[in-house]
C-alpha positions in Angstrom: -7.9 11.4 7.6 -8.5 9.2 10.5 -11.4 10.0 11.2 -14.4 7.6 12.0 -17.5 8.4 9.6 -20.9 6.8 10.0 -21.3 5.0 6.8 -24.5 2.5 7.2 -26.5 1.2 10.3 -23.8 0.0 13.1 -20.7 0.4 10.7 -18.2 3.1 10.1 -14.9 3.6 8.0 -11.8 4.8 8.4 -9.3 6.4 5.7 -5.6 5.9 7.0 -2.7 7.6 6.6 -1.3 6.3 2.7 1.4 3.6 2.3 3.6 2.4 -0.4 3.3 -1.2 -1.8 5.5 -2.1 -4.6 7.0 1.6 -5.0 3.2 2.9 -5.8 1.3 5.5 -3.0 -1.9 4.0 -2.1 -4.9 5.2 -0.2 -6.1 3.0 3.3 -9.3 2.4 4.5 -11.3 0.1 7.0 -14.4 -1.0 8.0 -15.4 -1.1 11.9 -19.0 -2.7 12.3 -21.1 -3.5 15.7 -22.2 -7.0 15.4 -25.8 -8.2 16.8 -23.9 -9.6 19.8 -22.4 -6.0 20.7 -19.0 -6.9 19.7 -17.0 -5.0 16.9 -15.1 -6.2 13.8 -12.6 -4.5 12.5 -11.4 -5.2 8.7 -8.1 -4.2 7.1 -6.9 -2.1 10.4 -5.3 1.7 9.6 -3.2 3.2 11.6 -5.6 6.0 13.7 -5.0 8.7 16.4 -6.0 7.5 20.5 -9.3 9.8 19.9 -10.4 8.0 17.1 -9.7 4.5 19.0 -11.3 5.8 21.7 -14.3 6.5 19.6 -14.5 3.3 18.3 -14.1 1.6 21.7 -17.1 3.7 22.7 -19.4 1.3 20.2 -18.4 -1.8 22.3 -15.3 -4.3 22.3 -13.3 -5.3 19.6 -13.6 -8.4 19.4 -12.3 -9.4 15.8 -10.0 -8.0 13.5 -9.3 -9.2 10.1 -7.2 -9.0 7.5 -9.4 -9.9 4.0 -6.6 -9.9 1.4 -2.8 -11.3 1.7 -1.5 -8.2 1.0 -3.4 -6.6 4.2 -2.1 -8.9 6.8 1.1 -6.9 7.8 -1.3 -4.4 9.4 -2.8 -6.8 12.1 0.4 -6.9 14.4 0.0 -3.2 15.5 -3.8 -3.7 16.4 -3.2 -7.0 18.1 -0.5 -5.1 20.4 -3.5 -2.6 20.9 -6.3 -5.2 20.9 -4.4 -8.6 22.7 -7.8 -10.6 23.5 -8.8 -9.8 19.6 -9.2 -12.7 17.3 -7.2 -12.4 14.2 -8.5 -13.6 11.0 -6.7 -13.8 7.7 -7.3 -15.8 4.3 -5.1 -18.3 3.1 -1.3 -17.9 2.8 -0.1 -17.0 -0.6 3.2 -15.9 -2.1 2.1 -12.7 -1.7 1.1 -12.4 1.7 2.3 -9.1 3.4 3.2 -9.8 7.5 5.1 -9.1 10.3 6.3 -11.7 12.3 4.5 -14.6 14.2 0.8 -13.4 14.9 -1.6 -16.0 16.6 -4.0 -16.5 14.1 -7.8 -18.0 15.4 -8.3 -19.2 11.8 -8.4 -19.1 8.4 -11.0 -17.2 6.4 -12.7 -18.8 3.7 -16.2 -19.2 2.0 -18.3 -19.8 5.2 -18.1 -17.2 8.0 -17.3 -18.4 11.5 -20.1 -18.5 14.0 -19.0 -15.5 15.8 -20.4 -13.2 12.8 -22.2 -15.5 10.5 -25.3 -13.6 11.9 -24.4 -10.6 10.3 -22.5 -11.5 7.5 -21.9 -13.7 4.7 -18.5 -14.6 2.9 -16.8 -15.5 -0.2 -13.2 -16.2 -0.7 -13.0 -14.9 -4.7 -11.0 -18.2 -5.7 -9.2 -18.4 -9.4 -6.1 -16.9 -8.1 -3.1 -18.4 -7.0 -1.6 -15.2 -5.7 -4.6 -13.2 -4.6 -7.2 -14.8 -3.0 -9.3 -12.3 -1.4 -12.5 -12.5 1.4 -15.4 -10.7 0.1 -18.1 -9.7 3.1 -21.9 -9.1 2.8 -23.4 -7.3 5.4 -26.6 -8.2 5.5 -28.3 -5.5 8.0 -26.9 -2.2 5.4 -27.0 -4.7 2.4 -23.2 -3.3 1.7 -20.1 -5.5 0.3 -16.9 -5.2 1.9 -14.1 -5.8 -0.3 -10.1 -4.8 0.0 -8.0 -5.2 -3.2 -10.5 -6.4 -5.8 -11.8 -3.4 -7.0 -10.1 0.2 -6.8 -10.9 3.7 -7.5 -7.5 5.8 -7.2 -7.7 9.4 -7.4 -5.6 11.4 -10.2 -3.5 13.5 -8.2 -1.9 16.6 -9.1 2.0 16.7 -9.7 2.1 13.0 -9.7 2.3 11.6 -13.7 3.8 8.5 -13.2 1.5 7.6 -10.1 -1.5 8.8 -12.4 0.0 6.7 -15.4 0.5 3.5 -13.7 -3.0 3.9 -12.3 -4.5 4.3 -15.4 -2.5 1.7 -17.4 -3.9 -1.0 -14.6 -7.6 0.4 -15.6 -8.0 1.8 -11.7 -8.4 5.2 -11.8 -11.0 7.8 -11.0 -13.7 8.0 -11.8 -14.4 4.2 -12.8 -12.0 2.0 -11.1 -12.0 -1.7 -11.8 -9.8 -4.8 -11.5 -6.6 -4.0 -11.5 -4.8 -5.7 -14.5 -2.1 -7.5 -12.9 -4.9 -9.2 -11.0 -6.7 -9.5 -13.8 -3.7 -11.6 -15.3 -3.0 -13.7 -12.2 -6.4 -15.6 -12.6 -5.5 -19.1 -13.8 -8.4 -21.2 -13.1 -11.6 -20.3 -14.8 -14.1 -22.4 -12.8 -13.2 -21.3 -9.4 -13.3 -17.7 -11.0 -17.0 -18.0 -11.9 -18.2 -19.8 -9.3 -17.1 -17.2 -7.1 -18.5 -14.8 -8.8 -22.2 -16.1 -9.4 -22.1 -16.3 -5.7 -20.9 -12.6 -5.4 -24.0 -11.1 -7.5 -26.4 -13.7 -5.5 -26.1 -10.9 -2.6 -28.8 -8.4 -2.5 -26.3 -5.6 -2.2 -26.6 -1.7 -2.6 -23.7 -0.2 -1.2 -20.1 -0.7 -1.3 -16.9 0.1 1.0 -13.9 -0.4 -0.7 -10.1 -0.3 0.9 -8.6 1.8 -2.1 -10.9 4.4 -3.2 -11.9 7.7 -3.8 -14.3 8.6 -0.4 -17.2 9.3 -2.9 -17.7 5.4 -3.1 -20.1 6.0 0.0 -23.4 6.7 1.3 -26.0 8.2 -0.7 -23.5 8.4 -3.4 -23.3 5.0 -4.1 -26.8 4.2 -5.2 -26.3 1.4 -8.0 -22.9 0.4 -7.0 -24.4 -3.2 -7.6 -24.3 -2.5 -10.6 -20.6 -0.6 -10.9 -19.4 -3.6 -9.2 -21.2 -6.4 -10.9 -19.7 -4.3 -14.5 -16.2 -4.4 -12.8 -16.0 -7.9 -12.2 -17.9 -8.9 -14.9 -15.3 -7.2 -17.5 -12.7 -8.6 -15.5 -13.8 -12.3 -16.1 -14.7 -11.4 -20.0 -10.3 -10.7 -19.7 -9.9 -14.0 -18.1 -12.6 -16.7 -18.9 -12.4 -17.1 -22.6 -15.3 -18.3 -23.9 -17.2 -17.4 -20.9 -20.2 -15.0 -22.2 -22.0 -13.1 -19.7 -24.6 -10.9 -20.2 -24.4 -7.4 -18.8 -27.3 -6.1 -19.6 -29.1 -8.7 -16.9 -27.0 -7.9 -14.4 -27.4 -4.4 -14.8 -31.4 -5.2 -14.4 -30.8 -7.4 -11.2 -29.3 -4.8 -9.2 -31.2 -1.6 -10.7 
């Protein structure tokens, strides 16, 4: 735990220490990448030991650290005490949003990344939901999504039924993961839902770095997960957009 892993060209992850969220245990993870300018950004910030900060401060300065889902943003105020001349990004306010006190946010994130990374990445904010509206990034150098609450991959852990349970009644745990259900439910507007998503599976991905996962959702390992997370979210809009047919089997054969 805490420990910074190499996971693609200029970007590493970090599993934190757990924390509960509604009574439930879950795992933490984030994603530190070295932009083209030398800079680092920082998504969903874990608590970590000074070695590992000094590790990452090695790689160059942080420069931005974001917060991609509402129910992330509590965990900005302890980097911004470490970090002070770090821009904080977070998407839209919702009645869900998680945070601590007045932070000074530089903006807003939405579907079109700010200038200071929109070399390396692209950006979606997954719309259709009133109380979770989460950024989705595309790396484009490691060809890898970044995503926070969307999709998750919980471990079954032993001595723990009613963790395991509620876990597997929400259709998130190992070894298949998906869209959690009460997200699932919360989409309300179809159109937003699907725009979103053709836009998601537009991205030449192959790799995938989720917030709440097992760590076998990395490297080598995840050959195809364009395809595991084109399935997830595909399923999840078959739940919401009725009437909305869309073919798996050519999704499948675009990210083969």
């Amino acid at each position: 735990m805490a420990d910074l892993s190499a996971f693609a060209e200029n970007m590493w992850i970090v599993d934190g220490p757990n924390v509960r969220d509604m009574g439930v245990m879950f795992t933490t993870r984030m994603a530190v990448v070295k932009l083209s300018d030398g800079s680092l950004w920082v998504n969903s910030p874990v608590s970590v030991p000074f070695d590992t900060l000094a590790r990452i401060a090695e790689y160059g300065p942080v420069k931005y650290i974001l917060a991609a889902t509402p129910r992330h943003v509590w965990r900005l105020a302890a980097w911004h005490t470490l970090f002070p001349a770090a821009q904080l990004w977070a998407p839209r306010t919702t009645p869900f949003t998680l945070k601590k006190g007045h932070l000074p946010f530089t903006g807003t994130l939405g579907d079109t990344p700010p200038q200071g990374w929109a070399d390396d990445f692209d950006q979606l904010a997954f719309k259709g939901n009133p109380l979770i509206e989460e950024v989705i990034f595309f790396h484009k150098q490691s060809r890898t999504v970044i995503l926070d609450d969307l999709i998750q991959i919980h471990p079954i852990v032993k001595d723990k039924p009613l963790r395991n349970f509620l876990f597997k009644l929400a259709v998130v745990a190992f070894s298949h993961g998906g869209v959690a259900l009460d997200i699932r439910l919360s989409f309300t507007y179809r159109d937003l839902a699907r725009r979103s998503l053709e836009k998601l599976l537009s991205w030449d991905f192959d790799k995938l770095v989720i917030a709440h996962g097992a760590r076998r959702e990395r490297r080598k390992a995840i050959r195809g997960t364009g395809v595991q997370l084109a399935r997830a979210l595909m399923l999840a809009v078959v739940f919401l957009l009725v009437g909305l047919l869309l073919d798996a089997s050519l999704c499948a054969e675009r990210y083969r």
